[in-house]
LUMLOZA-634872 format. One line per 5 residues: their letters; for each residue x negated, z negated, y negated of C-alpha. Coordinates in steps of 0.5 Angstrom, whole numbers, plus 500, padded with zeros to 3 digits. Each point is the difference from the previous one (the first is absolute). Example, Ala and Ser with C-alpha at 12.3 -4.5 7.8 and 13.67 -1.06 7.14 Angstrom:
// LUMLOZA-634872
as	475/484/509; 498/502/493
//
This chain:
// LUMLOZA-634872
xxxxx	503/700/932; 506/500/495; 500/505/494; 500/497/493; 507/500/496
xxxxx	497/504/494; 506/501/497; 500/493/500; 494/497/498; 501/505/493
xxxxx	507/497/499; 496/493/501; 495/502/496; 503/502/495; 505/494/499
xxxxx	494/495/500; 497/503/496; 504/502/495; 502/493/500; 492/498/498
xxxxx	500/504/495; 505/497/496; 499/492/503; 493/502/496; 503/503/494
xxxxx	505/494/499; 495/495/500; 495/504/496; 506/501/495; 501/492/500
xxxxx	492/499/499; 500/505/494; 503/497/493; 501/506/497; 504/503/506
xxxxx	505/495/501; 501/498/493; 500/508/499; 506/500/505; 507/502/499
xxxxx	500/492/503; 500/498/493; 507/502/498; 502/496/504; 497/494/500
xxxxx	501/501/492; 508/499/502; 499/494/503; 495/496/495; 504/502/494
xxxxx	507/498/503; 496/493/503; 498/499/492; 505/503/495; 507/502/505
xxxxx	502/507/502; 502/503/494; 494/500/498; 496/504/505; 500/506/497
xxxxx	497/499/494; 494/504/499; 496/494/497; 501/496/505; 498/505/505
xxxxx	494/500/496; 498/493/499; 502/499/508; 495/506/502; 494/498/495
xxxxx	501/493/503; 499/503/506; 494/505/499; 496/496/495; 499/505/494
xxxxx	507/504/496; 503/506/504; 505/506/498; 506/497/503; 505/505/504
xxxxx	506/498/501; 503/497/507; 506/503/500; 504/498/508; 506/497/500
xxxxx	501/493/498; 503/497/507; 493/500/502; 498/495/495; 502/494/504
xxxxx	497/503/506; 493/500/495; 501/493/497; 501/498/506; 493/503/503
xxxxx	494/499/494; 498/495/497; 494/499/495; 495/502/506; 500/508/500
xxxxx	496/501/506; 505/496/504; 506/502/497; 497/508/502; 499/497/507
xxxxx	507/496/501; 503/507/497; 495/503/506; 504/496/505; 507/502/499
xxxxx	500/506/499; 495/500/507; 507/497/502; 505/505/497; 495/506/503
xxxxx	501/497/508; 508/499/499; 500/507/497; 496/503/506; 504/495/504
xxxxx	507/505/498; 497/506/500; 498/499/508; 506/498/502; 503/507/497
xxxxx	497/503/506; 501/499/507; 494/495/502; 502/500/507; 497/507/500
xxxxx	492/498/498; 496/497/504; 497/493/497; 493/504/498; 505/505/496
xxxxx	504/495/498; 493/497/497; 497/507/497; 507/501/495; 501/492/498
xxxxx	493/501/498; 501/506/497; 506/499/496; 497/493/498; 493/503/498
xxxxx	503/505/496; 496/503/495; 505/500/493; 503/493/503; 493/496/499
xxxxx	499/504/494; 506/497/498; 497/494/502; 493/500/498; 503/501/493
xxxxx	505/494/501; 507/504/499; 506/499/503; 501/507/503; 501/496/507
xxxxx	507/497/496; 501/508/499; 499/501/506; 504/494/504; 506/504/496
xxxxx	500/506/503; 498/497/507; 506/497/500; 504/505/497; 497/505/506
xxxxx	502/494/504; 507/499/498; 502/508/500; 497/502/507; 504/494/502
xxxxx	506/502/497; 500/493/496; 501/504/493; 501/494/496; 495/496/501
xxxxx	495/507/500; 503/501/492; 498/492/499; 493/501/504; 499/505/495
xxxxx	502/496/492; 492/497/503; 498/507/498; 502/498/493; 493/497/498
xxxxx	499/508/500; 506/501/496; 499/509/501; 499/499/507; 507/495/501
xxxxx	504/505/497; 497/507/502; 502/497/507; 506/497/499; 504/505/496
xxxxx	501/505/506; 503/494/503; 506/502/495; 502/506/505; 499/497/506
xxxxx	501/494/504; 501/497/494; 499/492/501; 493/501/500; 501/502/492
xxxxx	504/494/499; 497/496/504; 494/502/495; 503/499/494; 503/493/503
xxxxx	493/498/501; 496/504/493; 506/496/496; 498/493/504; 493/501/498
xxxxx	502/502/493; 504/495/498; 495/495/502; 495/504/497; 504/500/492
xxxxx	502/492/502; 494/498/501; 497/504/494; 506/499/494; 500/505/495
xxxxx	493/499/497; 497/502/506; 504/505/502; 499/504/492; 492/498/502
xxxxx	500/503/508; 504/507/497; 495/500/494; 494/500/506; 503/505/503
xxxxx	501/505/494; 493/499/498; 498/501/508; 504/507/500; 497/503/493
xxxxx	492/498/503; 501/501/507; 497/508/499; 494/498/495; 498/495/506
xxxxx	495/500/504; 503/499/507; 505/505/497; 495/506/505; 501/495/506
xxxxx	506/501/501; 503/504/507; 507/500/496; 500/509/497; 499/496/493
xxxxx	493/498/503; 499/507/502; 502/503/494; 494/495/497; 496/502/504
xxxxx	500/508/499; 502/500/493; 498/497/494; 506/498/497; 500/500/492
xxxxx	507/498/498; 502/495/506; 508/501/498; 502/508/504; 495/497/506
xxxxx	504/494/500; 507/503/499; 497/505/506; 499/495/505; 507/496/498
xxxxx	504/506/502; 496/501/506; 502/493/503; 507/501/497; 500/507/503
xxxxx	498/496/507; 505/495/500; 507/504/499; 496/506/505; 499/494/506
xxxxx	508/497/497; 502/508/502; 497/499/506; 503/493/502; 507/504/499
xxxxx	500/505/505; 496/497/505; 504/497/505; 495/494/502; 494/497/497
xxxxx	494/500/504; 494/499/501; 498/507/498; 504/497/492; 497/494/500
xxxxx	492/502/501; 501/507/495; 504/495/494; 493/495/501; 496/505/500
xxxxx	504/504/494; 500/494/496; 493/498/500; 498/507/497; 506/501/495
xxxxx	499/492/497; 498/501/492; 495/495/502; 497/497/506; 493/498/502
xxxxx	496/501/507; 503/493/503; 507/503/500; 498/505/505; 501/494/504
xxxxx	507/503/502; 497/506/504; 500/494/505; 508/502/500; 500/507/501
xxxxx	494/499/506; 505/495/504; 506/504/499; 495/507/503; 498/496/505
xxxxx	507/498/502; 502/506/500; 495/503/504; 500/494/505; 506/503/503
xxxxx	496/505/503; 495/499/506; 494/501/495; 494/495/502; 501/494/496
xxxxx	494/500/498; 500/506/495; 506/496/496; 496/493/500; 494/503/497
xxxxx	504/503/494; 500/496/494; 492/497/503; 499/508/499; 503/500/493
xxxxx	496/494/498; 493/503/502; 502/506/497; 502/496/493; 493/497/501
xxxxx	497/507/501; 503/502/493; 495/494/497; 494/503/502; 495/502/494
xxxxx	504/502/495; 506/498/502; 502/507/497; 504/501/508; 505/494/499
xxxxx	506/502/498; 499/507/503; 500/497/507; 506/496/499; 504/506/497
xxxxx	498/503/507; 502/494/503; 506/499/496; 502/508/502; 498/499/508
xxxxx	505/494/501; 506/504/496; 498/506/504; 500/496/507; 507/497/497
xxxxx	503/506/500; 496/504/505; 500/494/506; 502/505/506; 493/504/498
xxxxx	496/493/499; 503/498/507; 498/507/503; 493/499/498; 499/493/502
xxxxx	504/501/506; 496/497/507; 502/502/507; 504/495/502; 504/493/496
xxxxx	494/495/500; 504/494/497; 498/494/503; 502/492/499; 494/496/501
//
């Protein structure tokens, strides 16, 4: 009688019903007025309304965020202001019309679609032909379900954009195609601390990357000031200080897994100033110490590129639990490593369904494990980065077991 695969059915188990979970999620979501109209969605979808009606200057007026917003929920709201770059406006106007539910679900659809390109370049970071097909289904799965991915997606944000930057720019330097990994990376710049965290270290090793990044920001930026003309500019630098000086008296400001949503979390904060200025130079301190790093290191490797991603995620001044999406970097760059070495693939294709169960597992009750449970994450995988001759002694099996079927 053959054994059962117990290893197997959990991996299976697990993937499907993750899977479920989220299908159920979403569709409850859409079904709750109050959910998807309380969604970060509806920034977005305030672009596209406001570009479609009064032009593109005009979508950073808070009054016409408010009057798109109370048209949309059906009673007056406190407006917050939508502060992502505006090349992203002509993909909105693009996207919504009049119709919230519909708009949400066309926005559904592509990011959907960003989502499997970005796990389609991340696979091919790996060598596939090591995984058997169940194998090579458990990661894809994994990678595509990821926890703060379809956070971000439940919520409408364009972190799959932020995220195909990286995977491309994580393409293009195992590649050896730096150019086209610093183009890849000015996506990055719909998170514009993320982009230049990433980005400046680049000045002191393979320097192609960083013009390649600033050829590509510049693009995007010159279309971004043409589009808006004077008057939008004035108006999107006036929502930006207005969003600088409420970041840390909002709410969302102790849901952050940046060291700014630590310090939100752990102590009160009476004069935001000091606070601010501490995080500020801790996120300087962390680009000019990996720019250090870059000088004297005589490549870059996986081991630079997953601790840069992780680094980044924690120093931001501010970011939000769909950001943590760029984990998915430093995971397929320890899995590349680990590849190398004869470990049961298996231990590496249950990575990131691992982290997504352990992220859901932070949620229970009061939520209270969320973050503690991701800095641990965030910890193992740099330790792993560092450490990836121990990592493989542990997880070493008798003898190579790589097949390809």
């Amino acid at each position: 009688m053959r054994s059962l695969n117990y290893r197997r059915i959990l991996a299976l188990v697990g993937v499907f019903s993750l899977t479920a979970y989220l299908i159920y999620y979403w569709v409850n979501l859409l079904n709750d007025p109050d959910q998807r109209t309380g969604s970060d969605f509806i920034g977005f979808y305030n672009f596209g309304r406001i570009m479609q009606e009064k032009g593109i200057q005009h979508i950073y007026d808070i009054e016409e965020q408010e009057r798109i917003e109370e048209q949309v929920v059906g009673h007056p709201v406190t407006v917050i202001f939508y502060t992502h770059l505006p090349f992203m406006a002509p993909l909105a106007a693009a996207i919504v019309d009049d119709d919230y539910l519909a708009s949400f679900k066309r926005w559904a659809s592509i990011l959907l679609l960003l989502n499997a390109l970005n796990v389609y370049l991340l696979a091919n970071l790996l060598d596939l032909k090591r995984f058997t097909r169940e194998n090579w289904l458990i990661l894809i799965l994994g990678a595509f379900f990821f926890d703060p991915t379809a956070s971000g997606f439940m919520n409408g944000q364009d972190t799959a954009i932020l995220l195909l930057g990286t995977a491309l720019w994580a393409r293009g330097i195992f590649s050896k195609e730096y150019f086209l990994a610093g183009l890849g990376l000015s996506l990055t710049t719909v998170r514009p601390q993320v982009a230049l965290f990433l980005a400046i270290p680049f000045l002191f090793k393979h320097r192609k990357v960083f013009w390649g990044f600033v050829l590509g920001s510049s693009i995007l930026a010159g279309l971004s000031v043409w589009m808006l003309k004077t008057e939008g500019v004035i108006k999107f630098i006036e929502s930006l200080r207005y969003i600088e000086s409420t970041i840390w008296i909002e709410p969302h400001s102790f849901d952050m897994p940046t060291i700014s949503g630590m310090i939100r979390r752990n102590f009160t904060v009476t004069d935001p100033t000091l606070a601010k200025t501490f995080v500020w130079i801790c996120y300087l301190i962390g680009i000019m110490f990996f720019s250090a790093w870059w000088y004297r290191s005589e490549e870059i490797t996986e081991k630079h590129i997953g601790l840069i991603t992780i680094f980044a995620i924690f120093l931001l001044p501010y970011a939000h639990y769909h950001e943590l999406t760029l984990l998915l970097i430093p995971i397929f760059c320890l899995i590349r490593i680990l590849q190398r070495n004869p470990i049961d693939p298996y231990y590496l294709v249950v990575i990131p369904l691992i982290v997504s169960w352990l992220s859901a597992l932070g949620y229970a009750g009061s939520g209270a494990l969320k973050f503690p449970i991701m800095y641990t994450v965030m910890f193992l995988l740099g330790y792993g980065l560092l450490n990836p001759e121990k990592i493989s002694r542990r997880l070493q099996s008798p003898a190579p077991q790589w097949t390809g079927t």
